[in-house]
C-alpha positions as CSV (number, residue, x, y, z in Angstrom):
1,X,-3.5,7.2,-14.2
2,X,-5.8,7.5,-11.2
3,X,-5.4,5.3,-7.9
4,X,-8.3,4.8,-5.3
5,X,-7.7,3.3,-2.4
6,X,-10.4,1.7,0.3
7,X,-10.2,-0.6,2.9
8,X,-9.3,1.2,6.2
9,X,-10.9,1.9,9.4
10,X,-11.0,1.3,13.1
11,X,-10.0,-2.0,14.6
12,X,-8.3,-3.2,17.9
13,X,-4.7,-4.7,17.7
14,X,-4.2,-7.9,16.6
15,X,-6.9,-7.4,14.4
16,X,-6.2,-7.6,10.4
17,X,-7.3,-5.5,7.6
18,X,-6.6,-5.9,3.9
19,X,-6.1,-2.4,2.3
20,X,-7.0,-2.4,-2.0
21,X,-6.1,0.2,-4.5
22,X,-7.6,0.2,-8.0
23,X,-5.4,1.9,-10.8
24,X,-7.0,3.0,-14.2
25,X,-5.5,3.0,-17.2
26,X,-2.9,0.5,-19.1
27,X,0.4,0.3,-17.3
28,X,-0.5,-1.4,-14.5
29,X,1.2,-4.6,-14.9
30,X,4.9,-2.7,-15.9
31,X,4.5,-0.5,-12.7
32,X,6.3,-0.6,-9.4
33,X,3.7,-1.0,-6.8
34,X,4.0,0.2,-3.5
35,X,2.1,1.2,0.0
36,X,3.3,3.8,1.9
37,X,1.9,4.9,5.3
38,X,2.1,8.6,7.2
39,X,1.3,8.8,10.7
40,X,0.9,12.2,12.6
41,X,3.8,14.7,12.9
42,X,6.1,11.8,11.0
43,X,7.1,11.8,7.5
44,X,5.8,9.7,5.0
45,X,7.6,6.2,4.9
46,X,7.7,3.2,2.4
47,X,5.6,-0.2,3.8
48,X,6.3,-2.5,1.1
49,X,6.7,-3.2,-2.8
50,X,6.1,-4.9,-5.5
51,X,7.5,-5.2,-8.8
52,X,6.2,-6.1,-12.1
53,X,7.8,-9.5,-11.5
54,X,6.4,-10.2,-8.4
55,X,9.7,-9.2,-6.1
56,X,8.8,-7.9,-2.9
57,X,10.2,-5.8,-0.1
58,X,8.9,-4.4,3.3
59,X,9.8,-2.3,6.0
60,X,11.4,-4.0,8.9
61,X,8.6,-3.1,11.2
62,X,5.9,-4.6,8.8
63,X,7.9,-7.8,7.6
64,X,6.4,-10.7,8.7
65,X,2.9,-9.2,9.2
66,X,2.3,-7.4,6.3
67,X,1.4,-8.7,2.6
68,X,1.2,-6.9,-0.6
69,X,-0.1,-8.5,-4.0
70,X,-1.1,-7.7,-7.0
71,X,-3.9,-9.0,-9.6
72,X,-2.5,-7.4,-13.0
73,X,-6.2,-8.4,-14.2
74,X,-7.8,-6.6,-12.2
75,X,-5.5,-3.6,-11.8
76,X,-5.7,-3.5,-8.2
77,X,-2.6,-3.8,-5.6
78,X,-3.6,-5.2,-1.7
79,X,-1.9,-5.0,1.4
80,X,-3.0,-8.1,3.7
81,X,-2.1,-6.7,7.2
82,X,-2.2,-8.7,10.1
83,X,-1.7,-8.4,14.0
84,X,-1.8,-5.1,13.7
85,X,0.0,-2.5,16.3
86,X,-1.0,0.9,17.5
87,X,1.8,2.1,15.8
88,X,0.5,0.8,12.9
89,X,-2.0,3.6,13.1
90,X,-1.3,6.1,10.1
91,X,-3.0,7.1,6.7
92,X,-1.6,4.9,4.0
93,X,-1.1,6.0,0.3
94,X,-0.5,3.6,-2.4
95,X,1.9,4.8,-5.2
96,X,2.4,3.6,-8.3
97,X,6.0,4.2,-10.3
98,X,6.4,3.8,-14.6
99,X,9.4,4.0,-16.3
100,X,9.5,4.6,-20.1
101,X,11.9,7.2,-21.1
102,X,11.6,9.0,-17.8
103,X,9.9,8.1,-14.7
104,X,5.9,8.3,-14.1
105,X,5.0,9.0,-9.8
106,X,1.2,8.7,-9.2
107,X,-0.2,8.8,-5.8
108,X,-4.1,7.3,-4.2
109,X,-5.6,9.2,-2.2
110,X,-4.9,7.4,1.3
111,X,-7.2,5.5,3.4
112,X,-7.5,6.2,7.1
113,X,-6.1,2.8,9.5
114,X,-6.2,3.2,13.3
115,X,-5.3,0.6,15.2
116,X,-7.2,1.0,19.1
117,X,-4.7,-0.6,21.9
């Protein structure tokens, strides 16, 4: 499974930007979806997920501005994001998680968002 991810860049707050990540292969619509962001000199964290059902959750600091979907057709995840913060600023990584036996981790390759103040 490979992940690419596109969609970042430079924009002021309050601006939006919808992140996309494109998985290959066939297991798309069984996996776990999930964005996570890492910011300079923090750790990783989790933005938001969604399962193979459709259930969602999001970090409190996103909730409410953030959206992920999913197109299981086009196996490709998004995150809508929307009145975007400085702190919002980080790279973000989108992960996708398999279970069959044992559990499957693959990671994108991150795409750059900075959010100007």
């Amino acid at each position: 499974v490979q992940l690419q991810a596109s969609g970042g860049g430079l924009v002021q707050a309050g601006e939006s930007l919808r992140l996309s990540c494109a998985a290959s292969g066939s297991i798309f619509s069984s996996s776990v979806m999930a964005w996570y962001r890492q910011a300079p000199g923090k750790q990783r964290e989790l933005v938001a997920t969604m399962s193979s059902g459709g259930s969602t959750n999001y970090a409190d600091s996103v909730n409410g501005r953030f959206t992920i979907s999913r197109d299981n057709a086009k196996n490709t995840v998004y995150l809508q994001m929307n009145s975007l913060k400085p702190e919002d600023t980080a790279v973000y990584y989108c992960n996708l998680k398999f279970f069959r036996s044992r559990s499957y981790d693959y990671w994108g390759q991150g795409t750059q968002v900075t959010v100007s103040s």
